[in-house]
N, C-alpha and C positions, 0 to 999 in steps of 0.2 A: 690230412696229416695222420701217419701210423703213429696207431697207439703205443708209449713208449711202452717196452718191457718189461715187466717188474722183476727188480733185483733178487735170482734165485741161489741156491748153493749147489745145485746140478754141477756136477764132473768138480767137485771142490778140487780134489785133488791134480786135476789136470790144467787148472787154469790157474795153480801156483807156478807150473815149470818155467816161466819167465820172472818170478816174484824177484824183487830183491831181498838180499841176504841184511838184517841188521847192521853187521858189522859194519857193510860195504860203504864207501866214503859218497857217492852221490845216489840219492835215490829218485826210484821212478818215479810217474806222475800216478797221482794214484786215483785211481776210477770207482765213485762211490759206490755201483754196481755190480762190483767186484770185489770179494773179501781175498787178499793179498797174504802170501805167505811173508813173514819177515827174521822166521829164524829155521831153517830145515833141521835142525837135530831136533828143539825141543815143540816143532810146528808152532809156532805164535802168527797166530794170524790179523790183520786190521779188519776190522768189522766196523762196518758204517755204522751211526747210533738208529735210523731208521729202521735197520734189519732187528734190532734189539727189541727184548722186550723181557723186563727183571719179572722173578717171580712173585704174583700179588699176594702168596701165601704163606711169606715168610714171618719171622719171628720178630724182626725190626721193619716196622714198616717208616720209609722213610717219605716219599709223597701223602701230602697232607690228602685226608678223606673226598676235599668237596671237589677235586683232581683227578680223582683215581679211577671211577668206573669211564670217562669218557677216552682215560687215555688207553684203559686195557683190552676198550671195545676197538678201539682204533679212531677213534672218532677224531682225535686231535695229537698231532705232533708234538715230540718232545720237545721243540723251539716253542711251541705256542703254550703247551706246558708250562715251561720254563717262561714268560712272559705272566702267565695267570698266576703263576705260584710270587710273582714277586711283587704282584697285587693285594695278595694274601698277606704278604708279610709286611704293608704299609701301615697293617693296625692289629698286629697278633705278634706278641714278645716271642713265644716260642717257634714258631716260622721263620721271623727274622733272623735268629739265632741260628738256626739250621740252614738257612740261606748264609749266613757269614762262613760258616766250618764249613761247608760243600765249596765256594767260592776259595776260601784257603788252602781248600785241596786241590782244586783245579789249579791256580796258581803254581803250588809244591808241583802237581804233573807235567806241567808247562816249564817249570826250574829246571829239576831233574829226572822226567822223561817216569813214563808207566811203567815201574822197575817189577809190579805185579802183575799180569793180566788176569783178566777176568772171564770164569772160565763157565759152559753153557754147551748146550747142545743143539742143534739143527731139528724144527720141529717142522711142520706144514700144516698151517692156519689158513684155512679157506680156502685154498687155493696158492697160497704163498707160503714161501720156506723165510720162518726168522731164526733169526737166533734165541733158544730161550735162556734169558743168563740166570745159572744159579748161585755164582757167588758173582761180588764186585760192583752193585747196584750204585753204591757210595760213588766209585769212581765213575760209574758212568753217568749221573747225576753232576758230578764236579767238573768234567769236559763236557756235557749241555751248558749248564750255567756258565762257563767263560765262554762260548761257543758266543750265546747272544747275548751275553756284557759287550766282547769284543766286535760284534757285525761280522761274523765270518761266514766269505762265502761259498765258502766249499763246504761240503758233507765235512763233520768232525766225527774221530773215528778213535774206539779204544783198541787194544790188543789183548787176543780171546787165546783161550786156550781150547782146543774142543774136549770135549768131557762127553762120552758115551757108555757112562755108567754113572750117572747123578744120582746123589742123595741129599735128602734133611738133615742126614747125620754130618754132613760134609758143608752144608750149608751151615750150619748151628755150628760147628766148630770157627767157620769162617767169623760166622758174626761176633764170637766170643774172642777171638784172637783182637780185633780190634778193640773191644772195650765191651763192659759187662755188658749184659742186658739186663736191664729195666724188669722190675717183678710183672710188668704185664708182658712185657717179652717173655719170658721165661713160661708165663702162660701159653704165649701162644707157641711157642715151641714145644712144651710138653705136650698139646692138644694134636699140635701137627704131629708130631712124632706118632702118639698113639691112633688115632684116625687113619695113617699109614697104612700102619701096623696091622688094623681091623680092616685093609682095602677100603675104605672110605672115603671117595673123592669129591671134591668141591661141584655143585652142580652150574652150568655155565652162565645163569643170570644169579646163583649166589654171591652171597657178600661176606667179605672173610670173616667175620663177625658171627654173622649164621651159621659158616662153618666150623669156625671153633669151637662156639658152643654145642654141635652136635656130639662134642665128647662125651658130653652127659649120658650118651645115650649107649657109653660102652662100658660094660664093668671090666677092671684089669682082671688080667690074668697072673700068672704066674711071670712065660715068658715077658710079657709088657713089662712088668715091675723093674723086671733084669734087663731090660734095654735101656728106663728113665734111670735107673744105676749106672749103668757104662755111660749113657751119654750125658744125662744132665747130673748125675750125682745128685737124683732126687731119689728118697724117701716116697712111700705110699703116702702119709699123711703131709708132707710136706705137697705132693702132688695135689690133693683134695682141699687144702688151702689154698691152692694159686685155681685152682678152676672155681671157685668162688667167684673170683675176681668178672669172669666174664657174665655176672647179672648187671655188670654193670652197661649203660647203653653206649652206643658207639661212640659219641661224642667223647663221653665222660673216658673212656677206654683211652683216645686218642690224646687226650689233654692228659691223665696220668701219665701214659708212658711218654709223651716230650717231655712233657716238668719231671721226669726220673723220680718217680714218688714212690717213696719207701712203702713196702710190704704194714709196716706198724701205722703209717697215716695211711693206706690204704683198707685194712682191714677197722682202724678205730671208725673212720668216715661212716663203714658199710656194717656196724654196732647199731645207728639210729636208723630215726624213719626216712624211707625211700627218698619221697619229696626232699631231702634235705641234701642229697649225695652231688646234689648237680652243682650248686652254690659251694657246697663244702673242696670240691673239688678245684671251682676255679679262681675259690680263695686261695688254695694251697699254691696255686698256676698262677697267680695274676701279681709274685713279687716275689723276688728268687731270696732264697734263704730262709722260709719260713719251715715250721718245726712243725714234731707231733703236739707239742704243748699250745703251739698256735694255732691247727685245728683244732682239737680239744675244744680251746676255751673257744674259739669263734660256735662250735655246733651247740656249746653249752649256752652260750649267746642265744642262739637260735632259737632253743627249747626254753627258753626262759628258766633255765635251771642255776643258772651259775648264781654262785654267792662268796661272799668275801673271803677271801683267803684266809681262813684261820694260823694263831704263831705256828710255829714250828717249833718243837721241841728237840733238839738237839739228841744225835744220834749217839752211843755209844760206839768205839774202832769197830767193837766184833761188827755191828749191824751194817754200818758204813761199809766194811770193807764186802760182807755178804751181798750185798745190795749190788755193790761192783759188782762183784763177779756175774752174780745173776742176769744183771743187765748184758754184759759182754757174752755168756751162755744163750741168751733169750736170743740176742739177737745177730746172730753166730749168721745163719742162713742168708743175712741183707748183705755181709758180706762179699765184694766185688772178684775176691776170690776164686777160682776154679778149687783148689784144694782148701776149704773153711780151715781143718782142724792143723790141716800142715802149715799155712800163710800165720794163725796166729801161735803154734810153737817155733817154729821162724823166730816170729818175734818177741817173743817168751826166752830166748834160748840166745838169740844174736848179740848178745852185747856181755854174755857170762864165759867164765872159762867152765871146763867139764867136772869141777867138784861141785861148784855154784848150779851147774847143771844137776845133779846129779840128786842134789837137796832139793832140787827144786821138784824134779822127780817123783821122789821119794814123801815129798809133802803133796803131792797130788794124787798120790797112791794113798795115802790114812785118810783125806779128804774123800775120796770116794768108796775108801770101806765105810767109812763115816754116814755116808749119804744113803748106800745101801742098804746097812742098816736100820736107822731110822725112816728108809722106805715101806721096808717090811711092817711096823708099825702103822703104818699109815691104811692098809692094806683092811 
């Protein structure tokens, strides 16, 4: 028996000119061996999920760790993936969770039709042309998972855009357009970004873990600073806070960024000793809702330090209201925001007419001759 073929992208362009057209009211059969044109002005093409392969070095990683290196070796199909991951998620709250929102998406796709596709380039791995996608992983995660909820037995297939000039910058926008990322996301997008930048590429039995961390090993520059500006609207020192983050070990990495753990219970965690961050972590992880005040007191637990709540003395307005504000300044950057300072003058400003504005202004201008002054002092 001749060995079958394996699905390549050779002649893409010439083995569209029978494709069907979107619009068109009946469509052809479609041959999973074959990526299919389905809109000629703006090319959107069906690409089998076989041909696919999302990038493992992005800044949301969405396939859980103990998944990921056998699928990116080739080792195992995204049916059989998808099978192992929902093994996963029979005793791990945050899998399951991610299994349900992926699931819901496939559903919405299957309602009303991939109104996005997802867009990647044509690489040649080993001997074989895939597709490598750099935006759109979500969706093509979300038609796996209905693919083998439902027993389907044809090749399931998203619609690609090709893209022959990818970027991290274009992938980071993508991920941020969906919803924030996660302070350990954000790490690993400033890491990736910068590692770029310095030509620094992942080595092929590295683990993206190792690779981030090899940030360490580059001091910014000038132009660097001016790229984590444009793209992430990071700060130098805001930047050397979130690569902190990556002492932490993989595990611990992976369970922060699903449980969405704030930058302030991430950095209070990584205050004590080592031995404690692993525990501290999946208390944070192990009941949705829990606070900075509830790590806190569990680590103070830990250290045998905690002791009775002393009264409380009741605050004075001035102190009270100073407190506010400080907190809301301090913690300005956790903000889900792309614009911090514009999303909360938004909302400083939304509900006033323009003299109300205007005071409001003008008392935040003597407030901050105020503070600069008694900064000097300080000095």
């Amino acid at each position: 028996m001749a060995k079958p073929e394996k699905p390549r992208f050779d002649n893409l362009i010439s083995v569209t000119s029978d494709a069907f057209n979107a619009s068109a009211e009946k469509q052809q059969d479609y041959d999973p061996n074959t990526p299919k044109m389905v809109n000629h002005r703006q090319s959107v093409y069906r690409v089998p999920l076989s041909m696919i392969r999302p990038d493992r070095f992005q800044a949301r990683l969405i396939l859980p760790l103990a998944l990921r290196k056998d699928f990116y070796a080739g080792k195992t199909l995204w049916n059989e993936v998808v099978r192992n991951w929902f093994e996963l998620a029979r005793n791990d709250r945050l899998i399951a969770q991610e299994i349900a929102e992926l699931t819901a998406l496939g559903d919405s796709l299957h309602d009303t039709g991939q109104i996005k596709p997802v867009t990647g380039q044509v690489v040649n791995e080993k001997g074989r042309d895939v597709f490598r996608m750099l935006t759109g992983e979500r969706r093509f995660w979300a038609t796996a998972i209905k693919a083998v909820l439902e027993g389907q037995s044809d090749e399931p297939y998203v619609l690609a855009l090709i893209d022959n000039q990818p970027s991290t910058e274009k992938q980071i926008a993508e991920n941020m357009a969906y919803k924030a990322l996660t302070p350990v996301g954000k790490a690993r997008a400033a890491a990736r970004l910068v590692l770029e930048m310095h030509q620094i590429n992942p080595d092929a039995e590295e683990s993206e873990t190792a690779y981030f961390r090899r940030v360490g090993e580059v001091r910014l520059d000038d132009e660097t600073k001016d790229m984590l500006q444009k793209t992430l609207q990071m700060e130098r020192t805001y930047y050397g806070r979130l690569m902190k983050f990556f002492e932490l070990d993989e595990r611990e990495l992976e369970i922060a960024d699903k449980s969405e753990m704030p930058e302030r219970v991430l950095r209070e965690i990584m205050q004590y000793d080592r031995a404690l961050w692993s525990d501290a972590v999946d208390f944070y992880a192990s009941h949705e809702g829990r606070s900075y005040q509830d790590v806190h007191a569990f680590l103070e637990r830990k250290t045998g330090k905690e002791v009775g709540r002393k009264a409380r003395i009741p605050l004075d307005p001035t102190t009270k209201s100073a407190r506010s504000l400080r907190r809301l300044l301090t913690g300005m950057e956790e903000l889900p925001a792309e614009d911090k300072p514009g999303s909360i003058a938004d909302a400083l400003l939304g509900d006033v007419d323009r003299e109300e504005a205007q005071q409001l202004v003008a008392r935040m201008e003597r407030l901050t001759a105020a503070l600069k002054q008694r900064l000097e002092s300080l000095k």
